[in-house]
Backbone as ProteinMPNN parsed JSONL, in Angstrom:
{"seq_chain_A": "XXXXXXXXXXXXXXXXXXXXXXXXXXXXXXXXXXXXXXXXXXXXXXXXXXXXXXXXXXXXXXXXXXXXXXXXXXXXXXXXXXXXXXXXXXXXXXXXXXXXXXXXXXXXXXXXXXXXXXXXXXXXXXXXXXXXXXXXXXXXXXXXXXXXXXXXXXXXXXXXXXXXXXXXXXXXXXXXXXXXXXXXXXXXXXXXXXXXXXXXXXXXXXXXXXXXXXXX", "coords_chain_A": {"N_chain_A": [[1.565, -27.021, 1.214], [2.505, -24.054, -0.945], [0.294, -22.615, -3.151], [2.056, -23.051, -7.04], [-0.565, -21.342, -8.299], [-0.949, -19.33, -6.622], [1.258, -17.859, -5.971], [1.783, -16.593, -8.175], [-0.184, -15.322, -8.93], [0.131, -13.509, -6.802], [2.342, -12.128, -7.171], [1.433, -10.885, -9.438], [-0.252, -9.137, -8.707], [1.268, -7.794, -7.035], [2.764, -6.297, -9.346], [0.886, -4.543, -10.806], [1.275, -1.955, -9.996], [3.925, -0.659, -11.397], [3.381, -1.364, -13.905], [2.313, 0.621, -14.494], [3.136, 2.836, -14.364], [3.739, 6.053, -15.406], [6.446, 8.412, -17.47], [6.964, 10.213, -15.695], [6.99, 9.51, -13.854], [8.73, 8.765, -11.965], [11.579, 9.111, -10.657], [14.413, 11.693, -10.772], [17.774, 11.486, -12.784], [19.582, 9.691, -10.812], [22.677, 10.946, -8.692], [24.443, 9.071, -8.123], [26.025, 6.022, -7.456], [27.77, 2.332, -8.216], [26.922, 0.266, -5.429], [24.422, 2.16, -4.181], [23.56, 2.099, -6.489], [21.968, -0.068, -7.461], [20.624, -0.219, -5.961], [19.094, 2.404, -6.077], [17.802, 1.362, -8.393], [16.569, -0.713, -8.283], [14.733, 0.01, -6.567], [12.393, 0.504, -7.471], [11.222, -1.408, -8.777], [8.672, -3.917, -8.402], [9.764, -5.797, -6.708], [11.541, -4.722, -4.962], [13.7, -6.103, -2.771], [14.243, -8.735, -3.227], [15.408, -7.906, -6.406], [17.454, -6.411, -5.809], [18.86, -8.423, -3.698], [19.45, -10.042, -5.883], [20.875, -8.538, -7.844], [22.564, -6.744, -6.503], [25.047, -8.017, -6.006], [26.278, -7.964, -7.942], [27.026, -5.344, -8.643], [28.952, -4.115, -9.805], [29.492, -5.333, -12.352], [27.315, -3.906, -13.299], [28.038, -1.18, -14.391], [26.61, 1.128, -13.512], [24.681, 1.409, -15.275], [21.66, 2.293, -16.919], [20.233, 0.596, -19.119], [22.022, -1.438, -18.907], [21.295, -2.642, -16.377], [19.35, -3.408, -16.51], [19.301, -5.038, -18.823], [20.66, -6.944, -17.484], [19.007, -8.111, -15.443], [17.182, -9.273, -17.242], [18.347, -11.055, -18.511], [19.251, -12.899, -16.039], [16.498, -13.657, -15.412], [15.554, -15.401, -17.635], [18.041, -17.374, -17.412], [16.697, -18.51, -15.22], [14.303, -19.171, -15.832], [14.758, -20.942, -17.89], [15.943, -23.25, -15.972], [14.024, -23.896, -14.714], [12.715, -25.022, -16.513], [14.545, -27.43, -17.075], [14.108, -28.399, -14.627], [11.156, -29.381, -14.784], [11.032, -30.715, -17.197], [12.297, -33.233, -16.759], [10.538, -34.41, -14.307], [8.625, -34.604, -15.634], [9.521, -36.923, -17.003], [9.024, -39.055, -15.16], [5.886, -38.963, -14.8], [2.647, -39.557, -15.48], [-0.406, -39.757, -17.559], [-3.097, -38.06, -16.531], [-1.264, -36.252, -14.977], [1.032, -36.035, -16.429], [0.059, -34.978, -18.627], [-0.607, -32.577, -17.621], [1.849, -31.408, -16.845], [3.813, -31.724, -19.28], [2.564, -29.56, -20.607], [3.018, -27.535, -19.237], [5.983, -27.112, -19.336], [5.571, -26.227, -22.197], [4.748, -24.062, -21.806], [6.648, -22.474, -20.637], [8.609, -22.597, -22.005], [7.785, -20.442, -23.796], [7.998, -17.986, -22.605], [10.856, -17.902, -22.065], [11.281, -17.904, -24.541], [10.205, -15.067, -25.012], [11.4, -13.852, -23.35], [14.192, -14.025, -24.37], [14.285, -12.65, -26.53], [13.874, -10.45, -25.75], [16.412, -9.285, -24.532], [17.534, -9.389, -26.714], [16.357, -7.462, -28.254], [16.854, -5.142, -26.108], [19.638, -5.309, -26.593], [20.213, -4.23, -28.965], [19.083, -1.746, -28.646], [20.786, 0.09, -27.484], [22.126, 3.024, -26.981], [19.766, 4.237, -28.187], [17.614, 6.515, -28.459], [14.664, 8.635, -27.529], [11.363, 8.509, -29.84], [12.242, 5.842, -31.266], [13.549, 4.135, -28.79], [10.663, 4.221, -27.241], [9.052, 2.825, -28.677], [10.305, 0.613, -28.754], [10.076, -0.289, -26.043], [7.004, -0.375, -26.156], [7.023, -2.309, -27.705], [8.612, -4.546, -26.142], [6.899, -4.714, -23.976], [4.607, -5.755, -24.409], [5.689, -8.347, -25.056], [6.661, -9.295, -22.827], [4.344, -9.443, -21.342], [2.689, -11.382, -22.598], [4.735, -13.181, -21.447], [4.557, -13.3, -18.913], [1.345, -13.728, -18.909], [1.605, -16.605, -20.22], [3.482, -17.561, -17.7], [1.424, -18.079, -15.783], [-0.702, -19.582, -16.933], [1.013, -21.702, -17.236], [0.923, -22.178, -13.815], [-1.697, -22.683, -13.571], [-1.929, -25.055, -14.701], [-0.169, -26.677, -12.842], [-2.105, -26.882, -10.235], [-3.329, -28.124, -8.132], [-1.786, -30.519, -8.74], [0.537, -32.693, -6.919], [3.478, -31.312, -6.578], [7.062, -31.107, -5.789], [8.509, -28.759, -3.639], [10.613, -27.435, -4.751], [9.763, -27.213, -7.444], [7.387, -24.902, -7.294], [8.904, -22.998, -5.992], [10.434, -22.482, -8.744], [9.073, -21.416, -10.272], [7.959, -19.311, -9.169], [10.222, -17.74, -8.963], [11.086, -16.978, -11.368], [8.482, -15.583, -12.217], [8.419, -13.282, -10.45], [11.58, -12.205, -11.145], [10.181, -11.603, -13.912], [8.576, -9.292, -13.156], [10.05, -7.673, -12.049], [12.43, -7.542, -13.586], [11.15, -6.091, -16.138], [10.039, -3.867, -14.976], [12.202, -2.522, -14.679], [13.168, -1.978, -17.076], [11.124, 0.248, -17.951], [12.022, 1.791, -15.762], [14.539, 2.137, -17.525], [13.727, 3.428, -19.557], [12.941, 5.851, -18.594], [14.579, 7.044, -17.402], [16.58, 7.703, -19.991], [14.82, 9.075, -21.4], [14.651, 11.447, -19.519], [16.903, 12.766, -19.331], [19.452, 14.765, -20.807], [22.128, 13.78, -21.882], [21.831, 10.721, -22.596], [22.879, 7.482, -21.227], [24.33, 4.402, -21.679], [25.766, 2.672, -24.744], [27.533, 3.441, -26.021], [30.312, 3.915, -25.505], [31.584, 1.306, -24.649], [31.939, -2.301, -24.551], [29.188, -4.926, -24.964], [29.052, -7.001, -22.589], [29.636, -10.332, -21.366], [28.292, -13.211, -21.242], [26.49, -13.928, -18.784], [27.449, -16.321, -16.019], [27.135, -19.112, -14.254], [28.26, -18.731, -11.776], [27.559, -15.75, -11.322]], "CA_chain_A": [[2.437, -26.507, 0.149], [2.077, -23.148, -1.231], [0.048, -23.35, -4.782], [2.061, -21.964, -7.921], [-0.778, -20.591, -9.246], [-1.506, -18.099, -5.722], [2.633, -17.104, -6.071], [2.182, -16.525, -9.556], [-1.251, -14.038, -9.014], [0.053, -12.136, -5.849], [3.095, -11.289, -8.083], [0.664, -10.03, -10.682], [-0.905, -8.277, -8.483], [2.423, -6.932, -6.507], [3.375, -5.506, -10.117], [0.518, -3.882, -11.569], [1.579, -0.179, -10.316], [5.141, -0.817, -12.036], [3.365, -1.537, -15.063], [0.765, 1.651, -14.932], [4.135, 4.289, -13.977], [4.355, 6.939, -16.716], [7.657, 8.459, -17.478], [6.952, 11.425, -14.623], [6.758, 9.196, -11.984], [10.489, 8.248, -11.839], [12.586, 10.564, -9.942], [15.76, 12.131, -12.043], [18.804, 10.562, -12.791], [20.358, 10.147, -9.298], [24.171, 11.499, -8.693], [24.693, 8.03, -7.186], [27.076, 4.496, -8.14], [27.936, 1.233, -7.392], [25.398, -0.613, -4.678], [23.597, 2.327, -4.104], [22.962, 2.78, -7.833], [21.468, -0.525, -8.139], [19.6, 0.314, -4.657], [17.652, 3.251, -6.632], [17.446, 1.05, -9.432], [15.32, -1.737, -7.855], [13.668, 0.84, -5.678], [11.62, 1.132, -8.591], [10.812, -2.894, -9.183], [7.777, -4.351, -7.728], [9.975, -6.512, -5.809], [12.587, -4.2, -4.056], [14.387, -6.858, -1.803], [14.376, -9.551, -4.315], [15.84, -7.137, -7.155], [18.84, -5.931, -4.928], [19.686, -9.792, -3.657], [20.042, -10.571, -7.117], [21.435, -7.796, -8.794], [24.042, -5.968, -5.489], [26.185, -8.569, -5.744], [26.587, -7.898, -9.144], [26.511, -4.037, -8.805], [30.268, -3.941, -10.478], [28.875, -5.623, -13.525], [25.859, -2.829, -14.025], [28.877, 0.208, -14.94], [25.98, 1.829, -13.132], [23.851, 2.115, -16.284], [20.135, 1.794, -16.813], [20.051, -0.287, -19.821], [23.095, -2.386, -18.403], [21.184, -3.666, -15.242], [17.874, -3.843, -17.411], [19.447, -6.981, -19.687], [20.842, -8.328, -16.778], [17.697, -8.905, -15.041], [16.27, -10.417, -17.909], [19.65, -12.265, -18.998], [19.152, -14.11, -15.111], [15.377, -14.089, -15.202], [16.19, -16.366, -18.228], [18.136, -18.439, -16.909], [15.869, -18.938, -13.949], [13.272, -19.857, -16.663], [15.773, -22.47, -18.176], [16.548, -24.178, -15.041], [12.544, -24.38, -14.42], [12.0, -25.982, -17.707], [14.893, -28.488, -16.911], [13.544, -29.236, -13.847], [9.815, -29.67, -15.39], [11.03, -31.621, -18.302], [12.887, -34.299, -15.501], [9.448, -34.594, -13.674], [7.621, -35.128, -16.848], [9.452, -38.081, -17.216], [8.47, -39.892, -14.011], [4.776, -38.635, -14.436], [1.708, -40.712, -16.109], [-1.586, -40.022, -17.266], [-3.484, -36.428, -16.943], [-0.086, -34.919, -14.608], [2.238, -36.041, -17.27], [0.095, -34.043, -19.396], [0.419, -31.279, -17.672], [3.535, -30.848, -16.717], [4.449, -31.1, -20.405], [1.915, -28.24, -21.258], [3.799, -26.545, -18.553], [7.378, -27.159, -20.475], [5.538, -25.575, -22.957], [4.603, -22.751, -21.823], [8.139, -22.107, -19.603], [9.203, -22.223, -23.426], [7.006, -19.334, -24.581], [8.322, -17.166, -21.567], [11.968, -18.149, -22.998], [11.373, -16.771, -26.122], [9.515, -13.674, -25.125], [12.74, -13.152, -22.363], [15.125, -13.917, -25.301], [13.861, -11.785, -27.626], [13.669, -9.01, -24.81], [17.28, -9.262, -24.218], [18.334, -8.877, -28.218], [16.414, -5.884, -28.268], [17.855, -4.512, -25.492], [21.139, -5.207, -26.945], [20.219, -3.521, -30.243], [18.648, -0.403, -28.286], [21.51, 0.721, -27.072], [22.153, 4.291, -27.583], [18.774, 4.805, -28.917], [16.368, 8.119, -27.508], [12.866, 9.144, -28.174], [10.626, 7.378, -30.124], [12.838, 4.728, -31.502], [13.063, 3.792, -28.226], [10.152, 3.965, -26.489], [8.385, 2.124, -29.614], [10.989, -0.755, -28.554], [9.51, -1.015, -25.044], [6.044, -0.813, -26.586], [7.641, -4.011, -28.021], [8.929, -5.313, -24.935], [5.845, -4.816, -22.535], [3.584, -6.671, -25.425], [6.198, -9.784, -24.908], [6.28, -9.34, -21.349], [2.561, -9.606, -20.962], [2.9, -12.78, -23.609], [5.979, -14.188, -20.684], [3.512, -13.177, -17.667], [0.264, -14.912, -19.114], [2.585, -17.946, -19.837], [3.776, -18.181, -16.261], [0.19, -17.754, -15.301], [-0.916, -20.966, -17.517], [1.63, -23.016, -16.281], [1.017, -22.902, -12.175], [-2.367, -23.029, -13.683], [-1.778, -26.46, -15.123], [0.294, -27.754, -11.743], [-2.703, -26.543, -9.453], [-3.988, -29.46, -7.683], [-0.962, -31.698, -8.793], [1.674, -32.927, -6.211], [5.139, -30.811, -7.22], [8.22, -30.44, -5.562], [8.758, -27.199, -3.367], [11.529, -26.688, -5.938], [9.337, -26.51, -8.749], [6.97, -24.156, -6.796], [9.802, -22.013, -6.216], [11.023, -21.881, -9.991], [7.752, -20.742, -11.075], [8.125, -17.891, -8.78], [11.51, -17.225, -9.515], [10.897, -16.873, -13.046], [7.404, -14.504, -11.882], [9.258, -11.957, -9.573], [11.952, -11.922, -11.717], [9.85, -10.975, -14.959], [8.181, -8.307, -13.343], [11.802, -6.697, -11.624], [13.429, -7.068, -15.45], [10.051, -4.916, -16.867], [10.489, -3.002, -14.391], [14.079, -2.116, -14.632], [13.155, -1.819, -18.362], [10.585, 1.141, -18.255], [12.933, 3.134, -15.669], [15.494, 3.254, -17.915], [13.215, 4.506, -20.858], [12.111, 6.975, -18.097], [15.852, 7.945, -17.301], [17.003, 8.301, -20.88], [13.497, 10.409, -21.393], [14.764, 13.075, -18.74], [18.564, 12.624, -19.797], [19.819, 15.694, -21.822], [22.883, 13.142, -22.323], [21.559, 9.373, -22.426], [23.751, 6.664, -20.756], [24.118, 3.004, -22.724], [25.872, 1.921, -25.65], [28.146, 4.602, -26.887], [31.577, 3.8, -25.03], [31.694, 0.22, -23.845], [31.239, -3.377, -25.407], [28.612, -5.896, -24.209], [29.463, -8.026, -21.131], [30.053, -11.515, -21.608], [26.767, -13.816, -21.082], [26.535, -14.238, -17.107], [27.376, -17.365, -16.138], [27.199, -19.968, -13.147], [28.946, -18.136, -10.701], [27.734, -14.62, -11.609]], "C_chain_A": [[1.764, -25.323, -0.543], [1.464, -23.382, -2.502], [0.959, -22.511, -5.842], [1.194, -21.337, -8.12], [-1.267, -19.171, -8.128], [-0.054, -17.518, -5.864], [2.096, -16.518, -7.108], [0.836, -14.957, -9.623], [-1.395, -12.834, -7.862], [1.513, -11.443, -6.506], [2.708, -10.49, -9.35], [0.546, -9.179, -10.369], [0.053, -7.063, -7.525], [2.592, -5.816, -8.165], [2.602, -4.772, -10.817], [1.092, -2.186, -11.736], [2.871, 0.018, -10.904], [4.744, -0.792, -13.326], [2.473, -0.268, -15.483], [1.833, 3.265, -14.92], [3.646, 4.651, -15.469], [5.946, 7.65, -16.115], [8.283, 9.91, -16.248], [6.943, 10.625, -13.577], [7.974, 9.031, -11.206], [11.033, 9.575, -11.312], [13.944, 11.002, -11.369], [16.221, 11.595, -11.764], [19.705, 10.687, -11.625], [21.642, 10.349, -9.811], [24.624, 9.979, -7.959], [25.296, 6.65, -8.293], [27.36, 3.6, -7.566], [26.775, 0.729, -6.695], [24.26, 0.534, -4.539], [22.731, 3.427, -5.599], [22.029, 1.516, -7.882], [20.059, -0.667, -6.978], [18.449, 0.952, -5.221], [16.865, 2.483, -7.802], [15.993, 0.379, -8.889], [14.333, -1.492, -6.789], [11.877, 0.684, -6.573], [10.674, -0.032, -9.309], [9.945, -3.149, -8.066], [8.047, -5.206, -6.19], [11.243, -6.107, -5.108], [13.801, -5.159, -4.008], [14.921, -7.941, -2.693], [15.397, -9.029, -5.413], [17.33, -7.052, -6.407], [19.302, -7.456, -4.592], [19.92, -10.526, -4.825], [20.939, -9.735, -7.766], [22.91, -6.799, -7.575], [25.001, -6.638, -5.797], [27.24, -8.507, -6.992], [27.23, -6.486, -9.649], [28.343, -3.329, -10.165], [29.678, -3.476, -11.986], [27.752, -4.548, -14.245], [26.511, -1.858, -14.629], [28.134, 1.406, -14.828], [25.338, 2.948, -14.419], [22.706, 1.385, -16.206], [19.663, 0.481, -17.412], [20.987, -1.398, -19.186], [22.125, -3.651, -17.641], [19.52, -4.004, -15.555], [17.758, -5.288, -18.515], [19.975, -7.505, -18.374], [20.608, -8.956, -16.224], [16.993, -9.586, -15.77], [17.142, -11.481, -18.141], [19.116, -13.231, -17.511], [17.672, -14.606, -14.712], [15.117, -15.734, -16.111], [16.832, -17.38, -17.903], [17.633, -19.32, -15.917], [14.428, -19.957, -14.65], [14.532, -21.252, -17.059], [15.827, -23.743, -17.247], [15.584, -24.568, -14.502], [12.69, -25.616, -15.289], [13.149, -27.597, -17.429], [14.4, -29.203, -15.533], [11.993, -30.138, -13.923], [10.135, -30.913, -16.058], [11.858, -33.328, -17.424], [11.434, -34.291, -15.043], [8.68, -34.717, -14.669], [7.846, -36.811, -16.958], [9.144, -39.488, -16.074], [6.644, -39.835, -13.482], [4.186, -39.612, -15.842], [0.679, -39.92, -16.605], [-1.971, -38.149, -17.279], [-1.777, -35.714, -16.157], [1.059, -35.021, -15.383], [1.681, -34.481, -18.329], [-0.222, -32.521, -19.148], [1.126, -30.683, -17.28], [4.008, -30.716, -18.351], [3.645, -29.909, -21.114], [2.806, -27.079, -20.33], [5.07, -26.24, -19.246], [7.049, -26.323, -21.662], [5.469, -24.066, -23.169], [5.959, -21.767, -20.955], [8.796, -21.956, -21.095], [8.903, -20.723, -24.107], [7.703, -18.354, -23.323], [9.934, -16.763, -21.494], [12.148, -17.286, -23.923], [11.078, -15.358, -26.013], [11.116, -13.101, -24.01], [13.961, -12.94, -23.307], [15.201, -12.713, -26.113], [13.502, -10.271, -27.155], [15.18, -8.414, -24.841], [18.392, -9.015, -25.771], [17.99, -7.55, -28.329], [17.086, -4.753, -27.651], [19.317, -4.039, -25.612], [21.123, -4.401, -28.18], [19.996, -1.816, -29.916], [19.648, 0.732, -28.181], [21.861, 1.844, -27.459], [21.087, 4.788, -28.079], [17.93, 5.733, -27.944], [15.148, 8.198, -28.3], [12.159, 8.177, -28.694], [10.94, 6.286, -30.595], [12.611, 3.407, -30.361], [11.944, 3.428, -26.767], [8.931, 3.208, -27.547], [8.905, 0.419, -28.695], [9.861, -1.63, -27.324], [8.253, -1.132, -25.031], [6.053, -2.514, -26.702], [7.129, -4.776, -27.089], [7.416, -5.538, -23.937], [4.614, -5.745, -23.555], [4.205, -8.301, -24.91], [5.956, -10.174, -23.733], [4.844, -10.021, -20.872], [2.069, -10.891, -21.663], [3.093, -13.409, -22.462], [4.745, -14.333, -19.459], [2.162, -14.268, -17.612], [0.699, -16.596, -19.105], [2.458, -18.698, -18.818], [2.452, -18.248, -15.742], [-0.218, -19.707, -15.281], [-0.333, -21.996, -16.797], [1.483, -23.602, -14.521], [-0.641, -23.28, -12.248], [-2.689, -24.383, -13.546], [-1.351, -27.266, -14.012], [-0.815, -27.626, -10.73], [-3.375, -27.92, -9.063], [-3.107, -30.995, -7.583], [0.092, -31.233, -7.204], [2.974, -32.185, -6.57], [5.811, -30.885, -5.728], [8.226, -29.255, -4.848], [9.57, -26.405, -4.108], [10.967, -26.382, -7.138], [8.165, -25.421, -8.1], [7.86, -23.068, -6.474], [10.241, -21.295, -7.213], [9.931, -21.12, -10.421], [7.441, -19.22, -10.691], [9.258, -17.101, -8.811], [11.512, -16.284, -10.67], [9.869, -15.35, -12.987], [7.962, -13.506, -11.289], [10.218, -11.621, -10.393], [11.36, -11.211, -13.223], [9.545, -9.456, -14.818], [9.215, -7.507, -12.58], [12.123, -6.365, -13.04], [12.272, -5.926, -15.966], [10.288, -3.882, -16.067], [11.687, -1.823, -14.257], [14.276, -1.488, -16.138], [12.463, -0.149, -18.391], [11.267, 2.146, -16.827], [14.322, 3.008, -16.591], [14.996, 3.718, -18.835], [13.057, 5.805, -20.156], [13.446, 7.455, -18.278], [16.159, 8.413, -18.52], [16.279, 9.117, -21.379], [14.253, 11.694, -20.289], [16.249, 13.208, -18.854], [19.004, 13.391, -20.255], [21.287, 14.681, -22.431], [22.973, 11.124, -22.032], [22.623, 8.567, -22.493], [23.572, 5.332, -22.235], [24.41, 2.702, -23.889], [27.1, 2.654, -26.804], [29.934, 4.043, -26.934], [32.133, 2.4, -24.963], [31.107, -1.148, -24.844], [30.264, -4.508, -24.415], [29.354, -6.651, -23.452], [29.503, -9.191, -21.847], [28.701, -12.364, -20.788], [27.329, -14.424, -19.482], [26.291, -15.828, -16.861], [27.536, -17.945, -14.851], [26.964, -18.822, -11.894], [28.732, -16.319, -10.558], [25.893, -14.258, -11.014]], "O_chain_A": [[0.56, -25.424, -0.778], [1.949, -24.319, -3.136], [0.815, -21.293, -5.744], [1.634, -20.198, -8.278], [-1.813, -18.171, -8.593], [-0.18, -16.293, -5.883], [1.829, -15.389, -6.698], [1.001, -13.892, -10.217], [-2.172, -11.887, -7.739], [1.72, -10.247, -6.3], [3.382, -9.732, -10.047], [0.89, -8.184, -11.007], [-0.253, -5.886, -7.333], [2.522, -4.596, -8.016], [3.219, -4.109, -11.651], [1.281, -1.467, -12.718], [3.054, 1.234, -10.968], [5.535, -0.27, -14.111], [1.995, -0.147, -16.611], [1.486, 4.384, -15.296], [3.296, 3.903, -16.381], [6.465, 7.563, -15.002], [9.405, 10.373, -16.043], [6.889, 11.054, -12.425], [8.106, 9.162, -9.99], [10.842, 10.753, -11.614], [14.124, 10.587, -12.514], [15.956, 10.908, -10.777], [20.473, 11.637, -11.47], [21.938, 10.097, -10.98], [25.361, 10.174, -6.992], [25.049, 6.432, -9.479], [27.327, 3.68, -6.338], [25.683, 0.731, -7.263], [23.117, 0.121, -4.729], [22.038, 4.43, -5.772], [20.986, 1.866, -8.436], [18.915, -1.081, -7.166], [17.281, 0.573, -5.128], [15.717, 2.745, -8.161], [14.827, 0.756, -9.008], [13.493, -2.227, -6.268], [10.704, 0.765, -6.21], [9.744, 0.166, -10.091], [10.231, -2.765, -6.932], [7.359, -5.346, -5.179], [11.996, -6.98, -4.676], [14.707, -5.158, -4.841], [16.14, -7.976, -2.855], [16.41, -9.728, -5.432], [18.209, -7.865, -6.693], [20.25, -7.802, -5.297], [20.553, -11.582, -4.791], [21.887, -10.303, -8.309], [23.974, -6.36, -8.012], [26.047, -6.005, -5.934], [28.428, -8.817, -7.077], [27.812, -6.373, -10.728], [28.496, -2.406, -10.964], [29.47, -2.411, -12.568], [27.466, -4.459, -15.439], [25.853, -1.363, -15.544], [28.389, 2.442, -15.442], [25.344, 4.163, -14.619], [22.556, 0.277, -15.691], [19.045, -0.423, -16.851], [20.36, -2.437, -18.976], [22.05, -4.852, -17.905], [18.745, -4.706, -14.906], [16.879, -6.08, -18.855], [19.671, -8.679, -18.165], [21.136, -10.047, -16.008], [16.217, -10.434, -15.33], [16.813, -12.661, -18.013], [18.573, -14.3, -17.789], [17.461, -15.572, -13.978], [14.71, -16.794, -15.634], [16.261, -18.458, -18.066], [17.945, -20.495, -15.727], [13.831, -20.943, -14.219], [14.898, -22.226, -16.401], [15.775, -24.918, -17.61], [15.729, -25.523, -13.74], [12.763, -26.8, -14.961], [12.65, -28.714, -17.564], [14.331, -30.427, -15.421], [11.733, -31.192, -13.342], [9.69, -32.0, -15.691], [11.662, -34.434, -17.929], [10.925, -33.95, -16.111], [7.612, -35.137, -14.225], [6.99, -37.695, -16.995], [9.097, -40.681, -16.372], [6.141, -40.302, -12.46], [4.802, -40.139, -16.768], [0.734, -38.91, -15.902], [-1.334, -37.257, -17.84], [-1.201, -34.795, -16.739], [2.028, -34.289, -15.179], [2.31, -33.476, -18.661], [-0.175, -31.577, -19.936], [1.163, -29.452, -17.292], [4.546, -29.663, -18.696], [4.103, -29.373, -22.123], [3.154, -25.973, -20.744], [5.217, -25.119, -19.733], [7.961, -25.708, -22.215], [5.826, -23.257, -24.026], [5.996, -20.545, -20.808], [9.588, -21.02, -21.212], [9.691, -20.063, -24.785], [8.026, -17.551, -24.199], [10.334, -15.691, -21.041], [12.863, -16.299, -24.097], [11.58, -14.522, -26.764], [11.66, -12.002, -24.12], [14.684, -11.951, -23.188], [16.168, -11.963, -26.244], [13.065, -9.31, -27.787], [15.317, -7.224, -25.124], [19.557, -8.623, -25.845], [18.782, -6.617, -28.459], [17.655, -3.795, -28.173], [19.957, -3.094, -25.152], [22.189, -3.837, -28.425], [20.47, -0.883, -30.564], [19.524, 1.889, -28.582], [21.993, 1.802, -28.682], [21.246, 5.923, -28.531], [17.719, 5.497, -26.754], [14.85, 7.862, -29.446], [12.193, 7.047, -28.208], [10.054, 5.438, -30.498], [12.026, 2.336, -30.523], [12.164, 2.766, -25.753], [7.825, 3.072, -27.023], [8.212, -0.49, -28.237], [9.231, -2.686, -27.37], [7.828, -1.858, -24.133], [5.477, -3.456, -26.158], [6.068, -5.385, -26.949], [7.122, -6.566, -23.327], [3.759, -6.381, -22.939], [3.487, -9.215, -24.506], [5.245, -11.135, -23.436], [4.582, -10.973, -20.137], [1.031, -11.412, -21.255], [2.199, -14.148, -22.05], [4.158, -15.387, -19.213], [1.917, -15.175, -16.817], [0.327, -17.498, -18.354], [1.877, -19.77, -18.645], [2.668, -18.81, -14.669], [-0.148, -20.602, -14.438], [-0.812, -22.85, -16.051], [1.728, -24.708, -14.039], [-1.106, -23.985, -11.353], [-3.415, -24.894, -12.693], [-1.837, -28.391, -13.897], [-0.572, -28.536, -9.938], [-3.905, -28.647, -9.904], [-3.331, -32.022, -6.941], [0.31, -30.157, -6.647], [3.69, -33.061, -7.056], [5.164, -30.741, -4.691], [7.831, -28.373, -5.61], [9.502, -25.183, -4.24], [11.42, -25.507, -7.876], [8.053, -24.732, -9.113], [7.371, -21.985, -6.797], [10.483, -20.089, -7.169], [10.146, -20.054, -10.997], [6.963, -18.3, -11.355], [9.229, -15.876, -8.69], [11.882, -15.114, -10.768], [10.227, -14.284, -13.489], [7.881, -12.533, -12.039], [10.017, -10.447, -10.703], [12.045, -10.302, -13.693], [9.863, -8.569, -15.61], [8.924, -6.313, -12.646], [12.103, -5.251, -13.564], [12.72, -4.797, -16.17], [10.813, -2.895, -16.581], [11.817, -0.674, -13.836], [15.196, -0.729, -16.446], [13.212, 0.724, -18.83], [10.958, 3.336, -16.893], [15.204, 3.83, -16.34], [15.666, 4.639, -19.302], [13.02, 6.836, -20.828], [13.641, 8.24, -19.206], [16.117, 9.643, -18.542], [16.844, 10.068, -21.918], [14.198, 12.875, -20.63], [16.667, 14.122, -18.142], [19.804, 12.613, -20.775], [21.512, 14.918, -23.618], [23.859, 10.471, -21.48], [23.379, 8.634, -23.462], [22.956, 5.381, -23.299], [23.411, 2.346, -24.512], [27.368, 2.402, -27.979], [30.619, 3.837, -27.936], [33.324, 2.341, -25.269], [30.164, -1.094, -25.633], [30.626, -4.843, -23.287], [30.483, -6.922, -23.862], [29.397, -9.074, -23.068], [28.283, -11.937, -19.712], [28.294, -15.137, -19.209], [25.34, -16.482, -17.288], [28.193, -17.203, -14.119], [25.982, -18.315, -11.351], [29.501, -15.635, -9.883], [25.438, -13.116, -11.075]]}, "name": "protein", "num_of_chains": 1, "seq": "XXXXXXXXXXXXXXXXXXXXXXXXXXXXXXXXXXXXXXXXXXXXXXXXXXXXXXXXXXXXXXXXXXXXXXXXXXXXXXXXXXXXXXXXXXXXXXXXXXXXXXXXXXXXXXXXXXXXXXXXXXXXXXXXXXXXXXXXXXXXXXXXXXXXXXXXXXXXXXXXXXXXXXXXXXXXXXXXXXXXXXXXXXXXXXXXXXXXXXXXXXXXXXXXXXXXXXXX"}
């Protein structure tokens, strides 16, 4: 069985050059829409292939904006965290002894990765329309939480290392990991795009989407 905590540190180490771009590294704002807008998008995410099988099917939903398909990688990274922690918090209760305790340090920290994704995804929603230093203060913000959500997920496959899990909870843990660093990702190209923008996309015309659900 694969260990969380080797998923969890070759996705670290897949995303460092995502996290080191400056705002020159990004190509200009392509002339491009639909699938192969969200194509360039997740060109740009540590995890390509991953990025696009989550987010093409969706490509409607993006209105082929930056910020758009930037909450809605965190909106489903989120829920990917959620559906960890319910699976954790179910396996807590059939565990004893040191792996009870830590699986529930794990619950805890799938919590802290929650909050820092939550609290990614308000900003985002508040950003909207914002340029220059407003927001590139924000994603100061954001990449502080991020790096909070990241250490988190770290801790936690920490904590299962050596225990017996589930291939399904070995999966969520990387779910949750690939997904964080796609959403950051997705986050600092669109600061880059609205940086080379003379007319910045996001928040002007259009009302928020409706919280992605089940089937979405």
């Amino acid at each position: 069985m694969t260990s969380p905590s080797s998923l969890i540190l070759a996705t670290l180490f897949v995303a460092l050059p995502i996290l080191a771009f400056a705002q020159d590294d990004f190509p200009q704002k392509p002339n491009i829409t639909g699938k192969g807008f969200v194509i360039v998008c997740c060109a740009q995410t540590p995890h390509p292939d991953v990025c696009y099988s989550t987010l093409g099917k969706r490509f409607n939903a993006t209105r082929d904006d930056y910020g758009c398909i930037a909450r809605m990688a965190m909106r489903l990274t989120l829920k990917d965290a959620q559906t960890l922690s319910d699976k954790l918090t179910a396996l807590s209760g059939s565990a004893s002894g040191p792996a009870k305790a830590a699986i529930d340090g794990c619950v805890k920290d799938v919590a802290v990765v929650m909050s820092k994704l939550s609290g990614t995804v308000e900003k985002l929603v508040q950003a909207r329309g914002w340029t220059g230093t407003p927001l590139e203060n924000m994603v100061h913000e954001i990449d502080s939480w991020i790096t909070e959500a990241t250490a988190s997920e770290q801790a936690c496959a920490d904590r299962l290392k050596g225990l017996s899990v589930s291939q399904e909870v070995v999966d969520g843990i990387d779910a949750v990991s690939v997904g964080t660093a796609n959403a950051m990702g997705l986050v600092y190209y669109y600061d880059a795009m609205v940086a080379s923008s003379s007319s910045p996309q996001d928040g002007f015309d259009y009302a928020e989407p409706a919280p992605i659900g089940p089937d979405q």
